[in-house]
C-alpha positions in Angstrom: -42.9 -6.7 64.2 -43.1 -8.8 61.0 -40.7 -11.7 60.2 -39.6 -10.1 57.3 -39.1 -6.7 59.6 -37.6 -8.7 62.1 -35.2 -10.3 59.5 -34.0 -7.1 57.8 -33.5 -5.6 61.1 -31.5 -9.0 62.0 -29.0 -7.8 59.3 -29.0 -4.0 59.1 -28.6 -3.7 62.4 -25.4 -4.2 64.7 -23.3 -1.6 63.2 -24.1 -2.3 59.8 -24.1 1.3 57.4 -27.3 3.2 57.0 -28.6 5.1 54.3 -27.1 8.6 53.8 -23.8 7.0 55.1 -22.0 6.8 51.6 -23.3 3.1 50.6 -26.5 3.8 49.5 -27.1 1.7 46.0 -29.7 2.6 43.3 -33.2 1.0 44.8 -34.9 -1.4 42.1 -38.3 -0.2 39.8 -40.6 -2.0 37.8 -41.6 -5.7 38.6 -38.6 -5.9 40.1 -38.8 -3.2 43.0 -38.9 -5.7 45.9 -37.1 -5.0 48.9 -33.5 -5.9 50.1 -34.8 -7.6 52.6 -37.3 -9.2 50.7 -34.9 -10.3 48.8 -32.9 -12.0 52.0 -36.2 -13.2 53.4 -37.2 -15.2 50.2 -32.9 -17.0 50.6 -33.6 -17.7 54.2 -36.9 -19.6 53.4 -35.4 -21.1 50.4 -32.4 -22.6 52.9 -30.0 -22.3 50.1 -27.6 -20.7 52.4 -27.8 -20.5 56.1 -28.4 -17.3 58.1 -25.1 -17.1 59.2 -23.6 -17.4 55.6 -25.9 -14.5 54.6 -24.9 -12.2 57.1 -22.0 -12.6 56.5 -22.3 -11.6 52.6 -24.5 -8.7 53.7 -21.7 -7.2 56.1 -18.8 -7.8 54.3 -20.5 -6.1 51.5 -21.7 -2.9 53.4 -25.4 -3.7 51.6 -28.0 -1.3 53.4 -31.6 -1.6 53.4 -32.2 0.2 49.9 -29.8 -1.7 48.1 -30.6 -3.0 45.3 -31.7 -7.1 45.4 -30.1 -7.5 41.9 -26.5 -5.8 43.5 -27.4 -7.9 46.4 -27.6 -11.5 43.8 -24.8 -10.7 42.0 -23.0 -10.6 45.3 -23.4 -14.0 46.4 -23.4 -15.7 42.6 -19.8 -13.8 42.4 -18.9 -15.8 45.6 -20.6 -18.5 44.2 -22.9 -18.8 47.0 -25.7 -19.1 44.2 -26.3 -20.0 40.8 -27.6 -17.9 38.1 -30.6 -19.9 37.4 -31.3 -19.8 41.6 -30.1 -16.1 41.9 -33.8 -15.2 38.9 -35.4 -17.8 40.9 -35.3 -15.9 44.0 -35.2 -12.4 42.6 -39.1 -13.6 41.4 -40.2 -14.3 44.8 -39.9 -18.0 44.3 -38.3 -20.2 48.0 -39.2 -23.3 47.1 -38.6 -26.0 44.1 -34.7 -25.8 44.8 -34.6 -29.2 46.6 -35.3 -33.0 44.9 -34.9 -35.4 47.7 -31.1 -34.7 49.2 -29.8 -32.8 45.8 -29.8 -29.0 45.9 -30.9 -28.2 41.8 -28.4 -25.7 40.5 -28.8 -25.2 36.6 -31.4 -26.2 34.0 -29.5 -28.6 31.8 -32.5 -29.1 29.5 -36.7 -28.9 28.8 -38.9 -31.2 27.3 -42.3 -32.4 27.2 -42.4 -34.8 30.1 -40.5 -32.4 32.4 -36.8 -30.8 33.5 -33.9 -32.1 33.5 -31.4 -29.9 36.5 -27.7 -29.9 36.8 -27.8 -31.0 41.0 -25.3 -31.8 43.7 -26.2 -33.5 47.4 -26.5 -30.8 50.1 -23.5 -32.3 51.4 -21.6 -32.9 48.3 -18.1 -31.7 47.1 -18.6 -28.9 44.3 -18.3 -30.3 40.8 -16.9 -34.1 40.9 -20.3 -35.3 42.7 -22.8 -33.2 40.3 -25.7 -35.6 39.1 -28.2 -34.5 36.4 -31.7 -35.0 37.9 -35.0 -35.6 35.1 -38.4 -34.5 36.9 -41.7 -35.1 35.8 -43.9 -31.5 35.0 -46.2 -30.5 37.7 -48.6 -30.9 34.4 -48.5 -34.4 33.5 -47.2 -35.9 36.8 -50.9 -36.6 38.0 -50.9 -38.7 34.4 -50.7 -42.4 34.9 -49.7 -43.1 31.5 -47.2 -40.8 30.7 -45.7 -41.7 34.4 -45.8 -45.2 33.6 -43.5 -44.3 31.0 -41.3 -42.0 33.0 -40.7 -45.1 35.2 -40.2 -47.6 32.2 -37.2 -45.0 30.9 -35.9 -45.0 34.9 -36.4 -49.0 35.2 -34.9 -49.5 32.1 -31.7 -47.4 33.0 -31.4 -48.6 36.2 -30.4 -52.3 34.7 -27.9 -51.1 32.4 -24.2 -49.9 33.5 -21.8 -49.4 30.4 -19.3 -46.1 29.6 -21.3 -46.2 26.1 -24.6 -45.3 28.1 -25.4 -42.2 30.2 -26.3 -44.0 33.7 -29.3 -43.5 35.8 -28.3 -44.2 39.5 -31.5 -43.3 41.6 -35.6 -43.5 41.0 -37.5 -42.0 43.5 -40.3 -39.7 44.8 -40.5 -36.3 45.8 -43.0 -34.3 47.9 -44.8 -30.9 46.4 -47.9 -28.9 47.4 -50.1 -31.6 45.2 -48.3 -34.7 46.0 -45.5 -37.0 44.9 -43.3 -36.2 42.1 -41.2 -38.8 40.2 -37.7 -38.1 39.8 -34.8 -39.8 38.0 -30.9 -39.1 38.9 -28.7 -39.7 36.3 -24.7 -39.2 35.6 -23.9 -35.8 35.0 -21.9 -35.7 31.1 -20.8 -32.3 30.0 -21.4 -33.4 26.3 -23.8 -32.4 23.4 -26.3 -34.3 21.0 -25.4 -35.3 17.5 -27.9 -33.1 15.8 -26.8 -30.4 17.7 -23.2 -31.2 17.1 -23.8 -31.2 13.4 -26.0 -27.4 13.5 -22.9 -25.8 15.2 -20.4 -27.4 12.8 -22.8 -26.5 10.0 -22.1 -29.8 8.5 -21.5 -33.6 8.9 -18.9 -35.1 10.8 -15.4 -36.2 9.2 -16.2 -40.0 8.5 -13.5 -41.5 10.7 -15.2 -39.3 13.4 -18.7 -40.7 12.5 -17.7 -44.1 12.6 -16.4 -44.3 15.9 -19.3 -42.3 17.0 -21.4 -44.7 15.6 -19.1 -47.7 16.7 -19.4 -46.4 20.9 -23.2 -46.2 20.0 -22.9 -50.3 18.7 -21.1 -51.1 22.1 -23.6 -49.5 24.2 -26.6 -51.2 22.2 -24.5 -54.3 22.8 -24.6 -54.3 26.5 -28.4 -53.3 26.1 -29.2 -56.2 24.1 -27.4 -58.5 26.3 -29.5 -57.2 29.0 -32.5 -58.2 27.1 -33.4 -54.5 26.5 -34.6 -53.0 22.7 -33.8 -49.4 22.7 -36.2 -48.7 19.6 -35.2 -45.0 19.5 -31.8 -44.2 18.1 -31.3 -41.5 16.1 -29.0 -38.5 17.2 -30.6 -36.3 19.4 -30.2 -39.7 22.2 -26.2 -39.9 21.4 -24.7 -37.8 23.4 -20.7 -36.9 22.7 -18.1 -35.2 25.4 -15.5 -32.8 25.1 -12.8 -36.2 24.5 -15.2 -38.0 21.6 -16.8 -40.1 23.9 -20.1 -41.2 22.7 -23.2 -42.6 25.2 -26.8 -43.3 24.4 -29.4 -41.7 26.3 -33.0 -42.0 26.7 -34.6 -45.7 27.1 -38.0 -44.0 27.3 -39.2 -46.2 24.3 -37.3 -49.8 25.3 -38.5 -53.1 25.1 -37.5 -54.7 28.1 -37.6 -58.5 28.0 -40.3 -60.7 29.7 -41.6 -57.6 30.8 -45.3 -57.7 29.3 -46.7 -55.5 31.7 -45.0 -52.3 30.8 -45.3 -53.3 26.8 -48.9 -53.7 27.6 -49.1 -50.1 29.5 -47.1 -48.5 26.4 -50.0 -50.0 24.3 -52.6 -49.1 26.4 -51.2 -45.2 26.8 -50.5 -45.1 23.0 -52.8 -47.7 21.3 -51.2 -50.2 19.2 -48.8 -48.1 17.0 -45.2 -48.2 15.7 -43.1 -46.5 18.7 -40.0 -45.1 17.5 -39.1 -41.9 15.4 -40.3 -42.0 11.6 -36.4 -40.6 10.0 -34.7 -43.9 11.6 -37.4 -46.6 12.2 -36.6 -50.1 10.6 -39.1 -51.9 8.0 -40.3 -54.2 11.0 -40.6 -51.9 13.5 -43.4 -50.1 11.4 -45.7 -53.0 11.6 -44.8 -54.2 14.6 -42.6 -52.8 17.4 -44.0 -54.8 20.5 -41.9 -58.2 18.4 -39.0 -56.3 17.0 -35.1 -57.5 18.2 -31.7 -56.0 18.4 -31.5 -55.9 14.6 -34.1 -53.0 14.8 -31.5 -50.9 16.9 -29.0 -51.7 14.0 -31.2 -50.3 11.1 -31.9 -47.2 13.4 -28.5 -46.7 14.1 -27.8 -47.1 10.2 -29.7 -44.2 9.9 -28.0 -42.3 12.2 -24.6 -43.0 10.9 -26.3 -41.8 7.0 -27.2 -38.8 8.5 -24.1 -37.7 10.6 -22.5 -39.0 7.5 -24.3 -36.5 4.9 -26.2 -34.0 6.7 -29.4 -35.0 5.9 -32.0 -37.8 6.8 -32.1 -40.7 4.5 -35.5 -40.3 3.0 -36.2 -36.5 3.6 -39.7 -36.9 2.9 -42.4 -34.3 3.6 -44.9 -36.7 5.7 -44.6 -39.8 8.2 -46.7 -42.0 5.5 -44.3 -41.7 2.6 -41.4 -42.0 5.5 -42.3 -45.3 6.5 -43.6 -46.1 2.6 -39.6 -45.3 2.1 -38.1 -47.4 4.7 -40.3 -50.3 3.9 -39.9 -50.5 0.2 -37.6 -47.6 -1.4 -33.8 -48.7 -1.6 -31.5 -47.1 0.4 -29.4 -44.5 -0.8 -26.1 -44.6 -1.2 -23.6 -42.8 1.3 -21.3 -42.1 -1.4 -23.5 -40.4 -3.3 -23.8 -37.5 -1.6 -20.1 -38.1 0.0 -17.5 -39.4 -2.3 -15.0 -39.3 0.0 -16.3 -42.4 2.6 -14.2 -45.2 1.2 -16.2 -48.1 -0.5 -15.3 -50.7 2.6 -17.7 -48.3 4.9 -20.1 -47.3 2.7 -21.1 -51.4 2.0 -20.9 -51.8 6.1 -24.1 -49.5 6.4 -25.3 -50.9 3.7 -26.0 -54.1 5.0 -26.8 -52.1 8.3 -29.9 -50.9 6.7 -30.7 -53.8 4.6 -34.9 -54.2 4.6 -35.1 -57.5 5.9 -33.6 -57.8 9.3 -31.6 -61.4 8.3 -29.7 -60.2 5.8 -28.4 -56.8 8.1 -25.9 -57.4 10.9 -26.9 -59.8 13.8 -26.1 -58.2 16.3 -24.6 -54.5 17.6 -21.1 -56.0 18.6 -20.5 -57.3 14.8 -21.6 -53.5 13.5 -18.8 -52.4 16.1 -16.3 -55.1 14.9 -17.0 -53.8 11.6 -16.4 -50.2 12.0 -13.3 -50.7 14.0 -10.6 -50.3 11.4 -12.5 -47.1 10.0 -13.0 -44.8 13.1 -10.6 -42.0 14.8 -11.3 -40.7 18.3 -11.1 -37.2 18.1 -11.4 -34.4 20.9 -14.9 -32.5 20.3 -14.9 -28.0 20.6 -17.7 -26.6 22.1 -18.6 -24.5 25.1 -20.9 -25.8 27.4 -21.0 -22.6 29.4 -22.7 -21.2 25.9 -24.7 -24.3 25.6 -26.0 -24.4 29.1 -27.1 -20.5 28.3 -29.1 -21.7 25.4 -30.8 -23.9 27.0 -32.3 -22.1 29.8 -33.6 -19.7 27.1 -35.3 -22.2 25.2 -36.9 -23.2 29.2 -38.1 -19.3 29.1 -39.2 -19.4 26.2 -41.0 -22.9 26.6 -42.4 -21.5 29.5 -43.8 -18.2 28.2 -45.6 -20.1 25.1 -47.0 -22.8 27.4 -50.7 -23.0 26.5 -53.0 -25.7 28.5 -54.6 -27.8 26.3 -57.4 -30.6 26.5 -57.5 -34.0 28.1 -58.6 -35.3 24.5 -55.9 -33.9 22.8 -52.8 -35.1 25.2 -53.6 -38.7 25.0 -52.7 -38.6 21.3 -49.1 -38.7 20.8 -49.0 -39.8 16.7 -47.4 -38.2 14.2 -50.2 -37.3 11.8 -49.8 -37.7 7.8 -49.9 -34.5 5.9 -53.1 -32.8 4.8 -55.6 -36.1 6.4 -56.7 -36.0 10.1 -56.1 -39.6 10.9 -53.2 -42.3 10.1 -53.3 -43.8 6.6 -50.5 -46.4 8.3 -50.8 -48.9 11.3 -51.7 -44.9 13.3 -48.4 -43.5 12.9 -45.3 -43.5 14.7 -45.1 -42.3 18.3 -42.9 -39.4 18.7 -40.2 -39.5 21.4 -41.0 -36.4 22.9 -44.6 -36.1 24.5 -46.1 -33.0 23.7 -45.8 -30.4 26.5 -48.4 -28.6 28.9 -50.6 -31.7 29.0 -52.7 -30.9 32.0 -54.5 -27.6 32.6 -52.0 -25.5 35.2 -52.4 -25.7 39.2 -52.2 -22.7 40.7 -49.6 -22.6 43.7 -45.4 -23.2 43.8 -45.0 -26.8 42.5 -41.8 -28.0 43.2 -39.2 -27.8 40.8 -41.0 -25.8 38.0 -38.8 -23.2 36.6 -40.8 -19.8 37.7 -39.3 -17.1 35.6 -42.1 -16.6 32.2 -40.5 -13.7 31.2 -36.7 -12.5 30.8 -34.7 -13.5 33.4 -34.1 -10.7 36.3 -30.8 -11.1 35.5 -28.7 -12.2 32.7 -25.2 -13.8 32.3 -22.7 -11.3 30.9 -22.3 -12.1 27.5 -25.3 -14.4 27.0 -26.0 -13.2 23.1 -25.5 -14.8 19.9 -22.2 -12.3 19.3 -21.0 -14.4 22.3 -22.3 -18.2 21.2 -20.5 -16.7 17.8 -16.7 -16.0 18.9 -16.3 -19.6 20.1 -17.6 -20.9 16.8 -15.6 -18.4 14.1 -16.6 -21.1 11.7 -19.8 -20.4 11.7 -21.5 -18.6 8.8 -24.1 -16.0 10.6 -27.4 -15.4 9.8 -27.4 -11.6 9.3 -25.3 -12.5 7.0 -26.6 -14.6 5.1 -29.6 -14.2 3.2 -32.6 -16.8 4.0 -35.5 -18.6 2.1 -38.7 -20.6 3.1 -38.6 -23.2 0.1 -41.9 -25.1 -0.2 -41.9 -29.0 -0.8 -43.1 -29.7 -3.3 -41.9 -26.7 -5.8 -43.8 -23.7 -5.5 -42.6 -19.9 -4.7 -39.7 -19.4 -2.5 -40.4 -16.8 0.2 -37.4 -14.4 1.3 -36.6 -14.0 4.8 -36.6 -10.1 4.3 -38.2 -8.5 7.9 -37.4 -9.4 11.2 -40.6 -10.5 12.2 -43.1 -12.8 9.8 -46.1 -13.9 10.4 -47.1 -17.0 9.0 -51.1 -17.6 8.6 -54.4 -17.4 7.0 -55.2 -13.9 7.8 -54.6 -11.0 4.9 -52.0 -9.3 7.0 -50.0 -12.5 7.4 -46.1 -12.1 5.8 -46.7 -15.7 4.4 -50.4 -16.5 3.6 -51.6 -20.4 3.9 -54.8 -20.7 2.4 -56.1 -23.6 4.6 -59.0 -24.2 7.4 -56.3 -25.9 8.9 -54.2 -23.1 9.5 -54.9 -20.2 12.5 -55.1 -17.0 10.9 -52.0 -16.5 13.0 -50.4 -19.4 13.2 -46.7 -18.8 13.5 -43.8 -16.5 14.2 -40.7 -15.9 12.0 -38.0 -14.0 14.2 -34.8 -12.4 13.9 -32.9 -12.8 16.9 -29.8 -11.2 16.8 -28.0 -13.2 14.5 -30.2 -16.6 14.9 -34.0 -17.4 13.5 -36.6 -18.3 15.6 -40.2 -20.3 14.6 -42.9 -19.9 17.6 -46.1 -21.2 17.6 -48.7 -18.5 18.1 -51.0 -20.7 20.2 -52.7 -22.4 17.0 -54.7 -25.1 16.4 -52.6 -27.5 14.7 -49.3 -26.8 15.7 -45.8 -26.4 13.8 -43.4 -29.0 13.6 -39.4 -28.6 13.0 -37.8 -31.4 11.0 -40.5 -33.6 12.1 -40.8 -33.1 16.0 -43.6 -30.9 17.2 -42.2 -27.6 19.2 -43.3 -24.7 19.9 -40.4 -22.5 19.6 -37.3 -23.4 18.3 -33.8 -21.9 16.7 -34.2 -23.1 13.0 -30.9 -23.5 10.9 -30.8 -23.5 6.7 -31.7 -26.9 6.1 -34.1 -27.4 8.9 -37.4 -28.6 7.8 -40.5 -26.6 8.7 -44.7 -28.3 8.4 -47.0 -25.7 9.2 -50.1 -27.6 10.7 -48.7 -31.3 9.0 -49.9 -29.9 5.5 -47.7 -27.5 4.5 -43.7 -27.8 4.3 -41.0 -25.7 3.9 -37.0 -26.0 3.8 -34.9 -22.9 5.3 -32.4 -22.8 2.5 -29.8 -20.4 2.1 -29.6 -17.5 -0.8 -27.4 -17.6 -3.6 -25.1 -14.7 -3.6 -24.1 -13.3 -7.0 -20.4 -12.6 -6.9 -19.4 -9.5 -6.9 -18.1 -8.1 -10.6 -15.2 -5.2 -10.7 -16.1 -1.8 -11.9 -15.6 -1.1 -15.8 -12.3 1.2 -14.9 -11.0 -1.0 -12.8 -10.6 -4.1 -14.9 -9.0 -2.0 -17.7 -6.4 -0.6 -15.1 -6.0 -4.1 -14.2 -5.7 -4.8 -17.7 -3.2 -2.1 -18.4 -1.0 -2.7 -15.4 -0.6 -6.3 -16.7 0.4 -5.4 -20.4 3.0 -2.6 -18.8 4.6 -6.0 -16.8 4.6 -8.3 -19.6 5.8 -5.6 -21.5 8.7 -5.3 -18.9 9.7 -8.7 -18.7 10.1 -9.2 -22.6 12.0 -6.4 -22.5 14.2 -7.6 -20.1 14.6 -10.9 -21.9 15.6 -9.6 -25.3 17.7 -7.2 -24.4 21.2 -7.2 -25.7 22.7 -5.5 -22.5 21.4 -8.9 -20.3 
């Protein structure tokens, strides 16, 4: 007898109901038609839970040999024996990849291009108040010495700083897969969400007092930094994080300049080449031409930037390439705050002013006299979101991630630069770095790497009420798409394209819904999609890639106002239709009319009469 036999007979034995005894469920079909006991095999070898807890489930469930796994799944998740996100992993024949050292993963918290980031708790831990969030390197750039060079700068880095302002990393280590060792970086678990993302589900800026405390928790957290010797030379507000109770912390210290420590500048260099690290919407004057010299003043122009944005909605030079970006921030003169929002008072608008100032002596000197500054301006506010919702969203963006993973070439990974539109190479000092490393970097092994996310496809099963109606009801401020009307907008002028079908095609081929004439462009380079209420830009596996307000991706929800570049030489901003108000029928203005004479009528009436 098998293991697997002698396992399901472990459990459906010893009184436990057969089939034909009235428990009998519906039996699976499709990809998903394993076994029960299949199912139970793949959570024994996963060690999850042990054999005793699952026997338990199975009895006091009356679940029979046929039953369905998925019944089975929901079962323990409902008892919260599992997780959602372990319950698909399971259901997909996956046992391993649930463990990182002594932390049992439990949710995907977020993606990016240099690996996962779980929501974990010890093995031994007490539910909630000890949940960490763990980052781990991708099975397809671990073996890359550069990129985990950098991995360990960002844990190194965090390690050395402890301040409420800053999300703290509390553990660097290794981790044992099928190929090896796997670096991994535990971190405080916040319940909170970025400032960009803040600003999409409030479809708008923050209320200034709001900003500037925001902005003023940033300035204290950059103040313990720099007194640590540390350069963060990365703010902007995807890395400021807010919770529930306003509280802001900085995240993300992938990018700092740590002090006397030439080795790891001199690995950044040698991964990178001798560029301008930091993110081309919010990098100082200085930083462009240099960023291995630049000081704390840097940070303070970067969070400038930041505050503009949160401040207005919008970038401070929302220009269509890096060059003229960093051609902006070196020479153009700031705009003005008030420009675009009257209502910030004249005191705050000239205290990021002389944040942003082009020369770094005449800005602030330091991040605790931007704080001292802001003080008198800012209003802690409590912060509405669901994180349930959010959580949800981002373990579809990991599927989806996931499913339009494409290996590419050693050649191509070890370039990280932001190219200028329409040229192949840098027209300044090679561009500016982005902050997130393009994904898939290494050609895929086969075999269960450890903590790899294995579904590719939808999940086996989904959380009730994961859909945009859902994400919707706890925002009733939000304007939705189906109901609003949407166009591409090319920059510069040309012709607008409606957002009329639910699926476009953007490309060079005949049949594409929005035609690019350009080598550059794949003949099918991109997808346009209508999800529900929300759009969605994939990248159809081209050549040169799609980019969404300036960060490569490829696939991503796009809100009006996001900017799109279609392989860095073409640009387009999602803007929102104007709706022509709707004008009252011919007969019903002139009963309107009517009705009014007949009242005025009346009241004269009433006034000159003599029997008042």
């Amino acid at each position: 007898m098998t293991g697997t036999s002698q396992f399901v007979a472990k459990f459906f034995s010893a009184g436990m109901p057969q089939s034909g005894k009235g428990h009998d469920l519906p039996r699976s079909t499709g990809r998903d038609d394993q076994l029960s006991g299949d199912f139970l095999e793949t959570l024994r070898r996963s060690e999850l839970l042990s054999p005793e807890d699952i026997a338990t489930i199975v009895r006091t469930e009356h679940f029979t040999a046929t039953s369905d796994p998925k019944d089975i799944a929901k079962a323990f998740i409902n008892r919260q024996h599992l997780t959602l996100f372990q319950a698909n992993q399971l259901l997909h024949g996956q046992s391993r990849g649930f463990f990182v050292d002594h932390y049992k993963l439990r949710e995907i918290l977020g993606t990016g291009g240099m690996g996962w980031v779980y929501i974990a708790e010890p093995r031994d831990g007490n539910g909630p108040r000890d949940r960490v969030a763990i980052k781990v390197l991708s099975d397809r750039i671990k073996h890359d010495v550069g990129l985990r060079a950098r991995f360990e700068l960002e844990a190194r880095a965090g390690l050395q700083l402890q301040h409420e302002n800053i999300v703290q990393t509390l553990q660097y280590g290794q981790s044992d897969d099928l190929y090896g060792e796997v670096p991994f970086m535990v971190m405080e678990f916040v319940e909170g969400i970025n400032l960009q993302d803040l600003m999409r589900l409030r479809r708008g800026p923050l209320p200034w007092r709001q900003a500037a405390d925001c902005i003023r928790q940033a300035a204290e957290g950059l103040r313990h930094a720099h007194d640590k010797g540390m350069i963060h030379r990365d703010i902007k507000p995807t890395n400021l994080l807010i919770t529930r109770d306003g509280q802001c912390k900085i995240l993300d210290f992938g990018l700092a300049l740590l002090q006397n420590d030439h080795q790891s500048e001199f690995s950044l260099a040698m991964i990178f080449g001798h560029q301008c690290l930091g993110t081309d919407d919010y990098i100082a004057p200085e930083q462009t031409f240099n960023s291995h010299t630049v000081d704390g003043r840097a940070d303070v122009y970067s969070l400038g930037c930041t505050f503009y944005h949160i401040l207005t909605g919008t970038v401070p030079f929302p220009l269509p390439s890096t060059p003229q970006k960093i051609e902006a921030h070196r020479f153009k003169p700031f705009p003005s705050v008030r420009d675009l929002v009257p209502a910030v008072p004249e005191e705050l608008a000239a205290i990021l002013a002389k944040m942003v100032t082009k020369l770094p002596e005449e800005r602030f000197a330091t991040a605790a006299e931007v704080s001292a500054a802001l003080a008198p301006f800012c209003q802690r506010d409590d912060i509405e979101f669901n994180f349930g919702d959010i959580l949800k969203l981002r373990a579809a963006e990991a599927r989806k991630r996931l499913q339009l993973a494409r290996p590419s070439s050693r050649s191509n990974q070890s370039s990280t630069a932001l190219r200028p539109s329409g040229v192949s190479k840098p027209v300044v000092p090679q561009g500016v770095i982005e902050t997130r490393i393009p994904a898939d970097t290494t050609p895929r092994k086969s075999g269960v790497a450890l903590p790899q996310p294995a579904e590719v496809g939808e999940p086996a099963l989904k959380h009730p009420g994961f859909h945009s109606d859902a994400i919707a009801a706890d925002y009733p401020h939000l304007k939705l798409v189906q109901h609003v009307k949407l166009m591409l907008v090319p920059v510069p002028e040309g012709p607008t394209v409606p957002l009329n079908r639910e699926r476009m095609v953007i490309g060079r081929s005949q049949e594409a819904a929005v035609r690019l004439d350009s080598p550059r462009v794949s003949s099918k380079h991109a997808l346009l999609s209508l999800e529900g209420q929300w759009w969605r830009i994939s990248d159809l596996k081209s050549r040169n890639g799609i980019r969404v307000n300036g960060v490569a991706t490829t696939d991503q929800l796009l809100w009006p106002g996001d900017r799109i570049s279609i392989a860095d030489q073409f640009h387009f901003v999602l803007k929102e239709i104007a709706q022509p108000r709707k004008r009252w029928p011919i007969w019903a203005v002139a009963l309107a009319s009517v009705v009014a004479l007949l009242v005025i009528a009346a009241v004269i009436w009433w006034m000159v009469s003599p029997t008042r």
